[in-house]
C-alpha positions, 0 to 999 in steps of 0.5 A: 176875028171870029176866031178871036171871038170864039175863045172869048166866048170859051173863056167866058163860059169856062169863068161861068162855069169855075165860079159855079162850080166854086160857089157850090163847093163852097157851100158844101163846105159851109154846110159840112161845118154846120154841126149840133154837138154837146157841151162839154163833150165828156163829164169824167169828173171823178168828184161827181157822185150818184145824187148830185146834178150834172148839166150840159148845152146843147149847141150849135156852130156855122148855120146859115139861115135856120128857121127850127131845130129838133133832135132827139137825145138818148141817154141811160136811164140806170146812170141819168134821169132828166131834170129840167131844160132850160131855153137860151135866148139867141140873137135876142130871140127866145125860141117857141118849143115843144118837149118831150121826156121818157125817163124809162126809155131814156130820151129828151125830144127838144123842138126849136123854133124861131120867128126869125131864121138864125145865121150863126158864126159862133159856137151858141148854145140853144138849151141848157139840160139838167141831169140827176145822177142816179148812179155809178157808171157810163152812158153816152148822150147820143143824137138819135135824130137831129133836124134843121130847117130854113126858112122854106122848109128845106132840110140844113146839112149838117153834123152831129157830135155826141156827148159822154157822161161816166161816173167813176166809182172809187172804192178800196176793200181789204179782201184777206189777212193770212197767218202763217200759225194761230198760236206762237210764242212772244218775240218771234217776228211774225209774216202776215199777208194782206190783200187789198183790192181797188173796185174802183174805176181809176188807180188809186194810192193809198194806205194799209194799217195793220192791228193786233187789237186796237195796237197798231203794227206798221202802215205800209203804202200802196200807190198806183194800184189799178182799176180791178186789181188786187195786191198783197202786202206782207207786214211783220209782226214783231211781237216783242212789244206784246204781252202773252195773255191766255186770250188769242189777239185779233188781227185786223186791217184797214185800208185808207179811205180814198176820195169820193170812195163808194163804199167804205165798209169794205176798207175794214176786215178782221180775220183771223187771231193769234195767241202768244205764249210765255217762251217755253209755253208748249201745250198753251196753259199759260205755265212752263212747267214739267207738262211741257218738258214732257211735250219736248220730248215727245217730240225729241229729234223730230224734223218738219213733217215727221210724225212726231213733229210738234212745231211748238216744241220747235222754240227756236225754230230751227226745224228741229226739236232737240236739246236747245229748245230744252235749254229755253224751256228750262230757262224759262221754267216756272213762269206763268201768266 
């Protein structure tokens, strides 16, 4: 008999002490899942730019019987400054509070407290703060110290979870036009290099235009180009549909203006000019006439990078001057502008 009575008494203490040991676990695990968090966890809207607003909640999820929240939220003040906060009512209660705002420093120091002590099951949000975006760039919104108490004044175990604010800069720029000569002769398909550059933060599709003037030669499209990144892009020029005029032409490029993009001055650049000649034109006077022969034969034989070498006399661009650049001169003799 005793002995049976023994290992009940075991079994109740071993019973005492699971359901003890359960009940303190399962606090721990209430208590774990009690957090403070922002909402939305991250603004990455490509659409939001420097002088509008953003706004985020401050929330709060799984709390059992709190009586005040503080926390201090950190921000940078070259992206955000602090325009308003708004109390939420919760459970019908609206909150006694205290604030306090350094806009150079970057922080919002928020005290919360309620005439009732709060158990919450859902996600609830306890303020409403109002950003003005001041400028281009990242900042997180970071809990530096956050508080819960009960309704005895005792500390409420729980988490924290930041927020992320970036405004994303979105620009395009023409950096450089190259061309392979500044003078040439009507007709010859001419090879010019533009590069292009994303300054933005996300890649970006857009288009590149290339002029003579105010006359458009050829659109060419560049998708995908990444953050940071440049490409060059290679259009020839067929200059037959030009007119040779004593004035060189002005070649420009423009690349498309893309949403929401920055700075749209550098999406224009002219750089660089190009006279086209009659056919025959070699010394550039706007006549084919004996001078010109007289230039021809200067260079009479002459190869790419010999001394004598005139790449003008070269009509055909072959690499050479000889008796065939003379034919087109001859062919084209006494034409003027």
């Amino acid at each position: 008999m005793r002995k049976k009575l023994g290992i009940l008494v075991l079994a109740m203490i071993l019973c005492a002490t699971l359901s003890v040991t359960t009940t303190a676990l399962f606090f721990q695990l209430s208590s774990s899942n009690t957090t403070l968090y922002v909402s939305p966890p991250s603004i990455e809207d490509p659409t939001i730019l420097p002088n509008q607003t953003i706004v985020i909640r401050i929330m709060l999820s799984s709390v059992t019987n709190m009586k005040s929240c503080e926390f201090n939220l950190t921000f940078s003040p070259s992206v955000l400054s602090f325009q308003r906060v708004t109390k939420l009512t919760v459970q019908g209660q609206y909150p006694e509070s205290n604030i306090d705002v350094d806009d150079i420093v970057g922080y919002i120091w928020v005290s919360l407290s309620y005439k009732n002590a709060l158990t919450i099951t859902t996600d609830t949000g306890l303020v409403e703060i109002e950003f003005f975006v001041k400028n281009y760039g990242s900042t997180p919104l970071h809990f530096e110290t956050s508080t819960l108490l009960n309704n005895s004044g005792l500390p409420i175990t729980h988490e924290t979870q930041d927020g992320f604010v970036h405004i994303f800069i979105r620009n395009i720029a023409v950096k450089e036009i190259h061309l392979p000569c500044n003078e040439t002769y009507v007709g010859r398909i001419i090879p010019i290099n533009v590069t292009v550059l994303n300054d933005g933060d996300i890649p970006e599709n857009f288009n590149v235009s290339l002029y003579y003037d105010t006359t458009l030669i050829e659109i060419k499209n560049v998708p995908n180009l990444l953050p940071k990144e440049n490409t060059t892009i290679t259009f020839n020029w067929n200059t037959s549909s030009a007119a040779p005029r004593a004035e060189p032409y002005t070649i420009k490029a423009e690349a498309s203006t893309v949403p929401y993009e920055a700075n749209v001055n550098d999406n224009k650049l002219g750089d660089g000019t190009i006279k086209l000649k009659i056919v025959g034109d070699v010394n550039g006077d706007g006549a084919v006439n004996i001078d010109d022969l007289s230039a021809w034969n200067n260079a009479y034989e002459s190869h790419v990078g010999e001394p004598k070498w005139n790449e003008q006399a070269d009509i055909n661009y072959d690499g050479v001057v000889d008796k065939a650049d003379a034919m087109i001169i001859i062919e084209h003799y006494k034409e003027t502008l």
